[in-house]
C-alpha positions in Angstrom: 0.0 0.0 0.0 1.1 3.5 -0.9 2.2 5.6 1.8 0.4 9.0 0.8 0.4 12.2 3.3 -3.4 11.4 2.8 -2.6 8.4 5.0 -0.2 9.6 7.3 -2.4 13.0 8.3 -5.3 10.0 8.7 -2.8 8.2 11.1 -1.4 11.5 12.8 -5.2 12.3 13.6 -6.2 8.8 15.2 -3.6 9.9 17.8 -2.2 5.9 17.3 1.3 7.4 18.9 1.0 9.4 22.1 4.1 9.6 22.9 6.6 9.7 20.2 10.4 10.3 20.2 11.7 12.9 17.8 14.6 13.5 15.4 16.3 14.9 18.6 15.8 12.1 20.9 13.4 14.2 22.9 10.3 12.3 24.1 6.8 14.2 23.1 3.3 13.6 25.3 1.0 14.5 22.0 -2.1 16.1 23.5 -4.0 17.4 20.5 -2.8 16.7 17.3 -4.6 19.6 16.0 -7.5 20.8 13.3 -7.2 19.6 9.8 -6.0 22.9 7.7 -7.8 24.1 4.7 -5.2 26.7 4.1 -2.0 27.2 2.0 0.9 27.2 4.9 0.4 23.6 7.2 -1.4 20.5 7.6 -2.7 20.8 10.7 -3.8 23.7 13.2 -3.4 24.7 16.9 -1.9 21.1 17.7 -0.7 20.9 21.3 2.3 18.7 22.3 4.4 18.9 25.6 8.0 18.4 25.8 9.9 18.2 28.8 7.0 19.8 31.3 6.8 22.9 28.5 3.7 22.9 26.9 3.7 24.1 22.9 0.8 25.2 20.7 1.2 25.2 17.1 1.0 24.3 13.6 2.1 20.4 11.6 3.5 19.9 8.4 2.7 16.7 7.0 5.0 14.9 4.4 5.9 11.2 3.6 9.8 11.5 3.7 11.8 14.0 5.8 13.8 15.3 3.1 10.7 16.4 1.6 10.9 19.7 3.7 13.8 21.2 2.1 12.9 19.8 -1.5 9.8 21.6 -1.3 11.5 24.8 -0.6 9.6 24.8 3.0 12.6 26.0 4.4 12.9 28.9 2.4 9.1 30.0 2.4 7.9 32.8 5.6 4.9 31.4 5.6 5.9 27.6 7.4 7.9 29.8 10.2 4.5 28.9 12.4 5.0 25.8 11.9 6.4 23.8 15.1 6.1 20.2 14.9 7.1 17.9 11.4 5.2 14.3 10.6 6.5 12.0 8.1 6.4 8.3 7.7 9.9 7.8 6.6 13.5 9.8 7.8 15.3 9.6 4.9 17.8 12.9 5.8 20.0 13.6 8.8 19.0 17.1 7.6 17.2 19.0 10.5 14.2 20.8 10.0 14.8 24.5 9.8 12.4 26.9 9.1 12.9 30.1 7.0 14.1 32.3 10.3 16.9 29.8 11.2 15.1 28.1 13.9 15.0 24.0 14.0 11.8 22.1 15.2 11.4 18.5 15.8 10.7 15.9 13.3 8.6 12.6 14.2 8.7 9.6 12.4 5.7 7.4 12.4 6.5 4.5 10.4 8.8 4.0 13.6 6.4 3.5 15.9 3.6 1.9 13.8 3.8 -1.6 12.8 0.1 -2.5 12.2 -0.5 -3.5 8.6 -1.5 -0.4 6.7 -4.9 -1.7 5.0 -6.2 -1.8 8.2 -5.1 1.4 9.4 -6.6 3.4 6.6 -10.0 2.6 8.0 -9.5 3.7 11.4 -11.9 6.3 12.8 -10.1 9.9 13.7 -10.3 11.5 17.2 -9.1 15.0 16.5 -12.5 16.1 16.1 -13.8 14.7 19.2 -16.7 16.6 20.7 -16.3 18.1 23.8 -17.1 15.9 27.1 -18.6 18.4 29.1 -20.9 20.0 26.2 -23.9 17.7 26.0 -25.0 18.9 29.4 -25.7 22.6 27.9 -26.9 21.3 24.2 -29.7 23.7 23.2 -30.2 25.0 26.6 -30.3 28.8 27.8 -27.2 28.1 29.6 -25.4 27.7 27.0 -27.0 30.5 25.1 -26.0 32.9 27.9 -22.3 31.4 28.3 -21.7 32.3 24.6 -23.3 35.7 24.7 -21.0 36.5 28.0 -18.0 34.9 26.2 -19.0 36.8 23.0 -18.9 40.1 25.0 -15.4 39.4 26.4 -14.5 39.5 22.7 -15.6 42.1 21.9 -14.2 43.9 24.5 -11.2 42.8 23.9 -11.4 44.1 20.4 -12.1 47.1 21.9 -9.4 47.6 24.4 -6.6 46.5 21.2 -8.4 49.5 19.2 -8.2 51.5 22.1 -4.3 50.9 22.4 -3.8 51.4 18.7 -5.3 55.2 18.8 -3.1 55.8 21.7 -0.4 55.1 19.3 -1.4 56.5 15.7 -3.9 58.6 13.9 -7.5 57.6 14.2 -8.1 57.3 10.4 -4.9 55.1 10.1 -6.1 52.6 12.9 -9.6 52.4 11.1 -8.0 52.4 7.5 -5.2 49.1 8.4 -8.5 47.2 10.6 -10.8 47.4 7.5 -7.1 46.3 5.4 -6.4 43.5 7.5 -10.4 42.7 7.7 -10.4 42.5 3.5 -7.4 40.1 4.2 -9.6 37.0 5.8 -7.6 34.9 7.7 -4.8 34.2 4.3 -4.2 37.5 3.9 -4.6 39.2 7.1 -1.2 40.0 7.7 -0.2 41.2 4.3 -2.9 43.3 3.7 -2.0 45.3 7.2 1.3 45.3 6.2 0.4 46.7 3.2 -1.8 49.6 5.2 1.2 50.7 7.3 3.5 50.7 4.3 1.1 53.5 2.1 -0.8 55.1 4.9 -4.3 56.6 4.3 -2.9 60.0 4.4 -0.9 59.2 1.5 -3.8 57.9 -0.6 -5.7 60.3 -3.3 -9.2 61.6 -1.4 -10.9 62.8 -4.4 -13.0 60.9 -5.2 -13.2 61.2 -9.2 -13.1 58.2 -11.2 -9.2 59.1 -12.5 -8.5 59.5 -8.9 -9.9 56.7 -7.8 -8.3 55.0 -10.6 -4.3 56.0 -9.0 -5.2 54.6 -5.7 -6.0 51.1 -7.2 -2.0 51.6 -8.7 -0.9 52.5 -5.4 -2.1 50.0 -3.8 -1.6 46.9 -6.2 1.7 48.5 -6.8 2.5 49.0 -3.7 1.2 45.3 -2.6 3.3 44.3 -5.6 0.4 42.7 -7.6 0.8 44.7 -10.7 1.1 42.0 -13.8 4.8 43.1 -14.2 5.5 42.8 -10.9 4.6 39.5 -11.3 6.3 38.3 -14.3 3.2 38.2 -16.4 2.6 39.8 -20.0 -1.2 41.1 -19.6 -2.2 43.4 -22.6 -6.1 44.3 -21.4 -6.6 48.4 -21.2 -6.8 48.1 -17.7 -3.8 46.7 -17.1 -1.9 48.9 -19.3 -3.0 51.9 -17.4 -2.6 50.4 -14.0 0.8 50.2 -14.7 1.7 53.6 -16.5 0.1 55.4 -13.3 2.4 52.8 -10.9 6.0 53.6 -13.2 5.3 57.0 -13.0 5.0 57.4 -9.5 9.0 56.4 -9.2 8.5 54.0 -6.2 11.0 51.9 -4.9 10.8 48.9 -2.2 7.4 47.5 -2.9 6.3 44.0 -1.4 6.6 41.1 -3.5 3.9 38.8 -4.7 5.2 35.8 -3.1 3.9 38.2 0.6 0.4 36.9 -0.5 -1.8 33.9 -0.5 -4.0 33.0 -3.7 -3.7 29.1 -2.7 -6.9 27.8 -1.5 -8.3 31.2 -1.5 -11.9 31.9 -3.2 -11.4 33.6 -6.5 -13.6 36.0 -5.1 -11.3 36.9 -2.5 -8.1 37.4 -4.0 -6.4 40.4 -3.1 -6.4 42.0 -6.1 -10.4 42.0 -5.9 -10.1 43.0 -1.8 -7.5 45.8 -2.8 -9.8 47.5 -5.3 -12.8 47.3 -3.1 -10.5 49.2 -0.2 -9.9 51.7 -2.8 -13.6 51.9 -3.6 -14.2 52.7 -0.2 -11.4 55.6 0.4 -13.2 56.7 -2.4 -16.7 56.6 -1.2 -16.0 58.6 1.9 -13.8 61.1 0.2 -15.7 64.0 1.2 -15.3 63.4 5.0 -12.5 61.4 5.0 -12.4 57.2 6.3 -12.6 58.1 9.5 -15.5 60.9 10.0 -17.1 58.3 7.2 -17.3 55.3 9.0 -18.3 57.2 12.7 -21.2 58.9 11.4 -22.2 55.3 9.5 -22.7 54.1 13.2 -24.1 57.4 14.6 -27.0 57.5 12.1 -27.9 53.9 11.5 -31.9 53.6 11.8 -33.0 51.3 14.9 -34.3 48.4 13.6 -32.2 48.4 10.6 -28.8 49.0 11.8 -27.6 46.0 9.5 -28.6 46.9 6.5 -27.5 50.5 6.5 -23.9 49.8 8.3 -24.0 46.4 5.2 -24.9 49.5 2.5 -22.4 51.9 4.1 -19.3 49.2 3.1 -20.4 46.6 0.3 -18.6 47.5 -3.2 -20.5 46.2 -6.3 -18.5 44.8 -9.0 -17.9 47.4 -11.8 -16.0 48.1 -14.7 -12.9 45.6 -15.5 -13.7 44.1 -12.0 -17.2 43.0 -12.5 -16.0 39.7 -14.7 -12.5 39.4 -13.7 -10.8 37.8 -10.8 -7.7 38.5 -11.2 -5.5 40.6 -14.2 -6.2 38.3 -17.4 -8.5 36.0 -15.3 -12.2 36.6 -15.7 -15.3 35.0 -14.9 -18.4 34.1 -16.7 -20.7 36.1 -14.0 -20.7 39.6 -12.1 -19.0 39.5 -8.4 -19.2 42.5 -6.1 -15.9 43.7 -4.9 -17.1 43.2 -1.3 -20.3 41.5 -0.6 -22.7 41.6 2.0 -21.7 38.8 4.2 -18.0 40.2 4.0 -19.8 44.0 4.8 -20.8 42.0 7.7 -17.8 41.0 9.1 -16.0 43.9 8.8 -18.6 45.5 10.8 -18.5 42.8 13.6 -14.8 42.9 13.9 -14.0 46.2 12.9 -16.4 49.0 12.6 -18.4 48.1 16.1 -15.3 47.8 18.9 -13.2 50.6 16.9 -16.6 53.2 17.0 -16.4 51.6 21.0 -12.6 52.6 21.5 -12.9 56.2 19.4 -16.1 57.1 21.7 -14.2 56.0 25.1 -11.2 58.7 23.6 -13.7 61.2 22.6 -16.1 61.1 25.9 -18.6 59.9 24.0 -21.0 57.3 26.2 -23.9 57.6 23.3 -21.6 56.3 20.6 -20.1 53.6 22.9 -23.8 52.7 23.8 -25.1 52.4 20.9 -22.1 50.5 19.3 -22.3 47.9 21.8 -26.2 47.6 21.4 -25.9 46.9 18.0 -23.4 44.2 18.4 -25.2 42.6 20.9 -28.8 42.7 18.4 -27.0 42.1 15.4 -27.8 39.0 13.4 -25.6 35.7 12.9 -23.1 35.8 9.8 -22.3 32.8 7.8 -19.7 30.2 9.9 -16.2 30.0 9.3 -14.0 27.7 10.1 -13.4 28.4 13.6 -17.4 28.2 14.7 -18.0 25.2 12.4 -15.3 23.7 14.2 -16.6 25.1 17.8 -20.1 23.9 16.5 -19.1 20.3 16.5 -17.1 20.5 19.2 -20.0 21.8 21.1 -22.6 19.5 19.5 -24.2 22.1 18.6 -26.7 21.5 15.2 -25.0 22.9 12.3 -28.0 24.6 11.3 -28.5 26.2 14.9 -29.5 30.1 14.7 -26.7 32.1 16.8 -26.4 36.0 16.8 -22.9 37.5 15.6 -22.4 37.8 19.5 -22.7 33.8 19.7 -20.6 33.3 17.1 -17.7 35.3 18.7 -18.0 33.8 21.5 -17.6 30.4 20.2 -14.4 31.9 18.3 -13.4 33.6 21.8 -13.6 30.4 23.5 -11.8 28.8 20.7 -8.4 31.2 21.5 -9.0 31.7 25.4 -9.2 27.3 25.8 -9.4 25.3 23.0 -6.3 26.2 21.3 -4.2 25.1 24.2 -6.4 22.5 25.2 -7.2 24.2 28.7 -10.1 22.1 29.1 -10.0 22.4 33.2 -10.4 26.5 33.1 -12.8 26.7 30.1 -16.3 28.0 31.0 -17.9 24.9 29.4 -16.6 22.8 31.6 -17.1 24.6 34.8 -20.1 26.3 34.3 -23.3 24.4 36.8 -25.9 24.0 33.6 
């Protein structure tokens, strides 16, 4: 039978070896061996291991042969630096594994430790979805309705103080500007899209909000982002295109960020940041008359009771237009209009963005009304469509999949997620200790 990292993620996830010994000689106690990935970047998610007493939370990659880290350039590539634990079947190098910043991490070899025959092991049921053993005394209940709300609250509060910290630190319209940038990222392209927000400020971004204008930001920020086709090695002669780049050589600008900073692996046509990097220019453009800042504020400040998410929804979805109402990407187009930033993305952004930054500005300004009425909205505001996190959180919970949660639920299950889950703190988690 063919050893495939199809098999060997199916054995790492039956947890068949709990305590392995690594490359190193170092004995591991394998205590979660984390949350299948359906990202470019790892195998495996938030996997917890101890070594020697110290407990570590991280990230697996997955291969058949040891050697297959360095031959697929792994330990050149930023992007496997989280990465603290390596699975394979065979070790085939006395090669350690080093990640791109020059640090080592342990290898494991399974086939050393597993000597059942491999037919049978392909049909063995995985645990690293297991639901959660204290969760079926709170299935459905109010309990558990109100433990998520409280827990959602935390997080947003949370969100709230990190805002809060951030204006301490730089201009209010540049704090809003990079959370909206890092927002349009999704979880793929989070960090580059901040990145790319504290590299070309909002102050240095055209406000006018004419369509030629409008047109320069989109080449300062794909050229900045360094997404332009020449940037990326790529011969594209569409009008667009052409005039993208005259605006971006004519601008002189030196020291960009490199294509190879950003994620299109497993990532949603839809969401490829070239699509998310127009629809942030749409929106400097939109509020050009106030400003991002003053834009956003009074969104919150006059949104109707009763309809607060439509209107906030209205006050940050970008319809597809123009060149980007058919293409995905430069020389990649589709056979059906896409908005630029849809509704259920509008809604995100407000959830984690809009709503605690309008709660940290109003704490700054004296503002109770604002911080009120943020907070209320959050609290009414309807569920979004799951990621991964509360699908995961969901089953962990054994919770229905089609359960109706408001956003605040949601949160919670994400905030519950990072504050126990992640490290396995099963004995402090709020699940666990709460009476039912």
């Amino acid at each position: 039978m063919k050893i495939t990292e199809r098999l060997i993620s199916r054995l790492w996830q039956s947890h068949l070896v709990k305590y392995p010994v690594t490359d190193t000689g170092q004995w591991l106690n394998i205590i979660f061996p984390g949350r299948v990935s359906n990202t470019g970047g790892c195998d495996f998610k938030d996997a917890v291991f101890a070594v020697n007493g110290r407990i570590i939370s991280g990230n697996i990659e997955v291969h058949s042969r040891s050697s297959q880290w360095h031959s697929h350039g792994h330990h050149q590539n930023s992007k496997y630096n989280n990465i603290v634990l390596h699975v394979v079947w065979q070790l085939d190098s006395q090669t350690p594994t080093l990640l791109q910043n020059g640090r080592a991490i342990p290898t494991i070899c399974l086939g050393s430790f597993i000597d059942s025959p491999l037919d049978e092991l392909a049909h063995l049921p995985t645990n690293a979805s297991s639901s959660c053993a204290a969760a079926g005394t709170y299935l459905n209940t109010n309990s558990l309705n109100k433990l998520l709300t409280i827990a959602g609250v935390k997080r947003f509060k949370a969100k709230t103080a990190s805002f809060r910290k951030a204006l301490n630190k730089e201009d209010a319209g540049q704090v809003v500007y990079q959370g909206i940038a890092r927002a349009l990222g999704y979880a793929q392209n989070a960090g580059p899209c901040q990145e790319l927000a504290r590299r070309l400020p909002v102050s240095k971004l055209i406000k006018n909000g004419k369509p030629k204008v409008d047109f320069c930001n989109q080449a300062l920020l794909l050229g900045h982002a360094g997404l332009l086709p020449s940037q990326r090695h790529r011969s594209v002669k569409e009008r667009e295109a052409i005039k993208l780049e005259k605006i971006w050589q004519s601008a002189g600008i030196t020291g960009t960020m490199k294509a190879a900073d950003w994620c299109f692996f497993r990532v949603r046509p839809d969401n490829f940041p070239t699509r998310r990097l127009v629809a942030l220019s749409c929106l400097i453009s939109r509020y050009h008359k106030s400003g991002l800042l003053r834009g956003i504020l009074r969104l919150i400040k006059k949104a109707p009771a009763g309809t607060e998410r439509r209107w906030l929804e209205d006050g940050l979805a970008v319809a597809g237009r123009g060149y980007w109402e058919n293409h995905f990407d430069f020389g990649v187009t589709t056979g059906r209009a896409s908005a630029l930033l849809g509704y259920e993305k509008a809604s995100a952004i407000v959830i984690n963005t809009i709503l605690p930054f309008a709660a940290a500005w109003a704490e700054l300004d004296s503002d109770p009304k604002l911080k009120n009425k943020a907070g209320e909205i959050y609290g009414r505001y309807p569920g979004t469509g799951d990621n991964e996190l509360t699908r995961y959180m969901k089953q962990q919970l054994r919770l229905r999949p089609d359960i109706r949660l408001g956003a605040c639920q949601q949160q919670g299950l994400i905030h519950i997620f990072n504050a126990y889950c992640r490290r396995r703190n099963c004995s402090r988690c709020p699940v666990a200790l709460s009476p039912g």
